[in-house]
C-alpha positions in Angstrom: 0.0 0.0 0.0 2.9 2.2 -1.0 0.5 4.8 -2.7 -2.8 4.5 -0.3 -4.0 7.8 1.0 -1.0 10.0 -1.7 -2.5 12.5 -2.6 -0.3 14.1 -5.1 -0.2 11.3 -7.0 -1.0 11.9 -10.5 -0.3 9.7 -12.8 1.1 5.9 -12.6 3.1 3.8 -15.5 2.1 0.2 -15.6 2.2 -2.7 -17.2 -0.7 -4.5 -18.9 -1.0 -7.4 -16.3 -4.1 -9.5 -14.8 -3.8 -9.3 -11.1 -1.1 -6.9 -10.8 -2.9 -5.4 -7.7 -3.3 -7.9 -5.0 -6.7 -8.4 -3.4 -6.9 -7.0 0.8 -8.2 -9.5 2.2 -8.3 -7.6 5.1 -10.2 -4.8 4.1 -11.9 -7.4 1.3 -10.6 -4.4 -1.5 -8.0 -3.6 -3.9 -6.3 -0.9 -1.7 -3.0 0.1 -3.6 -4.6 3.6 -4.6 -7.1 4.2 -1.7 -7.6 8.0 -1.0 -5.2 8.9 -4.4 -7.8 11.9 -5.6 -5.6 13.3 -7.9 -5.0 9.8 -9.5 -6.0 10.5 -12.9 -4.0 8.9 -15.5 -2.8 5.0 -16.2 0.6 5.0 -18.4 0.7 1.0 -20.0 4.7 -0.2 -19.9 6.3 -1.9 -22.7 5.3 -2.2 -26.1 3.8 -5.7 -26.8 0.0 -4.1 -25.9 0.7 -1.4 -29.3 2.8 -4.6 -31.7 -0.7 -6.9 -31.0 -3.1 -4.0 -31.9 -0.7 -2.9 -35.3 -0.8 -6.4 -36.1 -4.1 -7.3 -35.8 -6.4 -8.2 -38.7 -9.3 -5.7 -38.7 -9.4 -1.9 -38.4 -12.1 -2.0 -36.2 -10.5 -4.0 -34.4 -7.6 -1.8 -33.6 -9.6 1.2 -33.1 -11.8 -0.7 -30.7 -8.6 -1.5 -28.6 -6.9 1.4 -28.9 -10.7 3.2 -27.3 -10.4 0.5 -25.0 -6.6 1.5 -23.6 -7.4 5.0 -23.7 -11.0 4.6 -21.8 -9.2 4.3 -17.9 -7.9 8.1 -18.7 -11.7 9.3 -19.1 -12.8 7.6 -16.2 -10.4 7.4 -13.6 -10.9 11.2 -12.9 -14.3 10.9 -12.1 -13.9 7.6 -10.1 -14.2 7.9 -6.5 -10.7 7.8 -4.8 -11.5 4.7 -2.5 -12.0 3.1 -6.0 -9.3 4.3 -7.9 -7.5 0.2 -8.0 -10.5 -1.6 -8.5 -11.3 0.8 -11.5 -7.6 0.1 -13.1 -7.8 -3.7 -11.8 -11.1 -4.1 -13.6 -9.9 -2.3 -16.8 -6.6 -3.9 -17.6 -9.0 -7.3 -16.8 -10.8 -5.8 -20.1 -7.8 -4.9 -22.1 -6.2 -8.3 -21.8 -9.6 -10.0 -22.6 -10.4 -8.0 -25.5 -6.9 -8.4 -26.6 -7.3 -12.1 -26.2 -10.3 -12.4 -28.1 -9.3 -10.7 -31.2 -5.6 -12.6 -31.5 -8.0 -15.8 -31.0 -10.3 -13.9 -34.1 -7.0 -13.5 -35.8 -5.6 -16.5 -35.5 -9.0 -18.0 -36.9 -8.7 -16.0 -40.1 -5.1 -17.1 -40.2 -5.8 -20.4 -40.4 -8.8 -19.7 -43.1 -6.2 -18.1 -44.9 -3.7 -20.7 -45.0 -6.3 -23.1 -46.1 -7.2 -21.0 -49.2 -4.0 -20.8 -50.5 -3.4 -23.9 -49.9 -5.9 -24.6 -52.0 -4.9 -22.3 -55.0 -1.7 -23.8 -55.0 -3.2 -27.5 -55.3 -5.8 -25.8 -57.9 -2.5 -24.0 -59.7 -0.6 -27.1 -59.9 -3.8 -29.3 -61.2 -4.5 -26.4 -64.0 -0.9 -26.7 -65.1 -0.9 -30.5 -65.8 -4.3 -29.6 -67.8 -2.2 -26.9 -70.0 0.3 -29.3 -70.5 -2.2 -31.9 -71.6 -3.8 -29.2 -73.6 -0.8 -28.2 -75.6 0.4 -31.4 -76.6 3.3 -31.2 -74.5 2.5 -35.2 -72.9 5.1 -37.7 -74.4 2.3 -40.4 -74.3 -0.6 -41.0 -72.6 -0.9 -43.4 -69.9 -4.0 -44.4 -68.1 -3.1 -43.2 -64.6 -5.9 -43.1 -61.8 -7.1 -39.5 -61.6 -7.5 -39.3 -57.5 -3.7 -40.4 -57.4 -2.8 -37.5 -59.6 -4.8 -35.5 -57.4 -2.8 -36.5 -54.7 0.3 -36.2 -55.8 -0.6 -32.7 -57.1 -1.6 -31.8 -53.5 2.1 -33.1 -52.0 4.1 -31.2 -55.1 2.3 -28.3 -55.3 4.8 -26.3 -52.9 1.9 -24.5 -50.3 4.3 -26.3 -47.3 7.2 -24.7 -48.6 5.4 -21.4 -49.4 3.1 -21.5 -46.1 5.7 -21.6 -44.4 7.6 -18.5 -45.9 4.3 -16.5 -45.4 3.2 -18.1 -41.8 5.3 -15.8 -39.7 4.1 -12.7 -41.4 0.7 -13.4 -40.2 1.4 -14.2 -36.6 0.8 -12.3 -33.7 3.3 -12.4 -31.2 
């Protein structure tokens, strides 16, 4: 309770962590900032918060967070002093969520992604044998069972070797 009852305390720096404030048990309340009126601004530490958000998929989706990171410097003036660690508690509990949901939303469109071009390249690879065939360019014809062509299409095509060149582009860290 380094801060509890400061009341020239302004502004904190933190970083974005569930359960960074332990709970009182004693006095059954987050207590760290009790009685910190002037407390009005929340500083987030280290950058992996703003790489996630740049790197996620949707614009919305960045906006939303960014809202959501700047929403504890709107409220916290008007929160009640006694209140002041619960409020900040409670928000970095939403940041983390949110950010959590969307890299979980990211992740899915990832992986919708990679299957599509995985895909294209199969397609790509099938369409080529048919312009060879097309063009003449066989030297003879041999009865081959279409769903093993298909196969080995699929495993020559080269999406493991370009998925994973493209893979770490996508990821969120």
């Amino acid at each position: 309770n380094a801060f509890c009852g400061c009341d020239r305390l302004q502004r904190i720096a933190t970083p974005l962590k569930i359960d960074l404030f332990p709970f009182d048990p004693e006095w059954h309340e987050y207590n760290q900032f009790k009685g910190c009126d002037q407390l009005t601004t929340v500083d987030l530490l280290g950058g992996a918060h703003n790489k996630t958000i740049t790197l996620l998929h949707m614009e919305s989706w960045r906006t939303e967070m960014i809202e959501e990171i700047n929403r504890i410097n709107q409220v916290l003036p008007n929160t009640p002093a006694d209140y002041k660690t619960e409020e900040i508690q409670q928000w970095m509990e939403s940041v983390i969520d949110k950010i959590d949901h969307y890299k979980a939303e990211h992740h899915r469109y990832v992986k919708e992604a990679v299957t599509l071009l995985e895909l294209a390249l199969w397609k790509a690879k099938l369409d080529e044998k048919d312009k060879n065939s097309a063009e003449g360019r066989t030297k003879k014809k041999v009865k081959v069972d279409a769903e093993s062509v298909r196969k080995e299409k699929r495993i020559t095509c080269g999406a493991d070797t370009v998925i994973k060149n493209i893979l770490p582009f996508l990821q969120l860290e």
